[in-house]
C-alpha positions, 0 to 999 in steps of 0.5 A, spaced: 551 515 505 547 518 510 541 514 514 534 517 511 527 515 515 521 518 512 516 516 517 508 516 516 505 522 514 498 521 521 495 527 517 495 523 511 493 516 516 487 519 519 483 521 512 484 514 509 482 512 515 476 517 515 475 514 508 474 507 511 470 508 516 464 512 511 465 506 507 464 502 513 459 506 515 455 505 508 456 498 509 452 497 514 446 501 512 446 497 506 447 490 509 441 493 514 437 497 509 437 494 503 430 495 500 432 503 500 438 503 496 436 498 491 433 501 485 436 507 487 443 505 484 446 501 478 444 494 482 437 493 482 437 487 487 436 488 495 441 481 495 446 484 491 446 490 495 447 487 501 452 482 499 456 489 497 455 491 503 459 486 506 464 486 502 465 494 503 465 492 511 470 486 510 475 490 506 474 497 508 475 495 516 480 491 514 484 497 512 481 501 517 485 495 521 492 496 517 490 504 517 490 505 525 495 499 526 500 505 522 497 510 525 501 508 532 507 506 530 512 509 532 518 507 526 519 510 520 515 508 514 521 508 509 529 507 512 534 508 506 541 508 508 548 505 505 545 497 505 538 498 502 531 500 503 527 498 508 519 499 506 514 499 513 509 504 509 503 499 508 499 493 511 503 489 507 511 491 508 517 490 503 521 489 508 529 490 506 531 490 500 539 490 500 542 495 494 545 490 490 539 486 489 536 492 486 536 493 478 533 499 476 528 504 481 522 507 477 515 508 477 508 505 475 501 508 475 494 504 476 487 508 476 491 515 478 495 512 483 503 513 482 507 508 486 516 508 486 517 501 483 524 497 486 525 493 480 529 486 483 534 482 479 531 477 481 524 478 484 521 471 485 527 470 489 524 474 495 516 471 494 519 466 493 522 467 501 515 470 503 513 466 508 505 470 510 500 467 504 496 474 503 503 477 502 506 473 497 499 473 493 499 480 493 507 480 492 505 476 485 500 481 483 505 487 483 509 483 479 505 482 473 502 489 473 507 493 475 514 487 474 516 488 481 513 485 487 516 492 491 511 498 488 511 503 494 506 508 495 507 515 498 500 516 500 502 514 507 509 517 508 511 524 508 514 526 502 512 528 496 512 522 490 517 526 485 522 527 491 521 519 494 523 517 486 528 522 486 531 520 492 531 512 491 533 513 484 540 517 487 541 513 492 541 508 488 546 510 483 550 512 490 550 505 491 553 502 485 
């Protein structure tokens, strides 16, 4: 099988970081005037807007973070070849997944967003092989939604989702 690098897509990379940052933004003026927007929106309380805020400076700057760290790099975002699969795609990285240990590749939707799901013959094997805590929580979480802790995503990559399930999906028969 030939090597396949699909790198990060910056187009894509610089406006979800865009995004972050207006969230940040509007973080900060709710944690600074909270008085001007409570009333105004469905939460009526200054306190609870300024907590919401907070959380939306926390988490979107978090991103923003993991955004502007890939934005950088310079190693692909997906490197397929005869061995496996390795995902560094997201804040969050699969890592490598040999081909012997995937089941089935498929596809999973939440809130409109599709991801290529890599169904694992035995997935607590690999959370439970995953030193980093945050990882392996989100990693369990993919699990009971999507029934695998690998769900990629081709918000960041540049390839279209049919062509990337496509591709997975032949490499994987390939491989058998």
């Amino acid at each position: 099988m030939n090597r396949v690098e699909i790198s990060i897509s910056k187009r894509k990379m610089i406006i979800s970081l865009m995004g972050c940052l207006a969230f940040v933004l509007a973080g900060f003026l709710f944690v600074l005037q909270p008085s001007t927007f409570a009333g105004k929106t469905v939460v009526r309380s200054g306190s609870m807007i300024m907590i919401v805020g907070v959380l939306s400076i926390l988490f979107f700057g978090l991103c923003g973070y993991f955004i502007a760290k890939k934005l950088f790099t310079k190693t692909p975002g997906l490197i397929i070849d005869d061995r496996g699969i390795a995902d560094q795609s997201s804040g969050i990285q699969s890592g490598f997944i040999p081909w012997h240990d995937i089941k089935e590749i498929s596809t999973f939707k939440i809130f409109k967003q599709q991801f290529v799901t890599v169904l694992l013959k035995d997935p607590q094997k690999y959370i439970d092989a995953e030193s980093n805590p945050a990882k392996k929580k989100v990693m369990q979480a993919n699990l009971r939604s999507a029934g695998t802790p690998y769900c990629i995503s081709t918000n960041t990559l540049n390839i279209k989702f049919k062509a990337l399930h496509a591709l997975l999906t032949e490499r994987l028969q390939r491989s058998r």
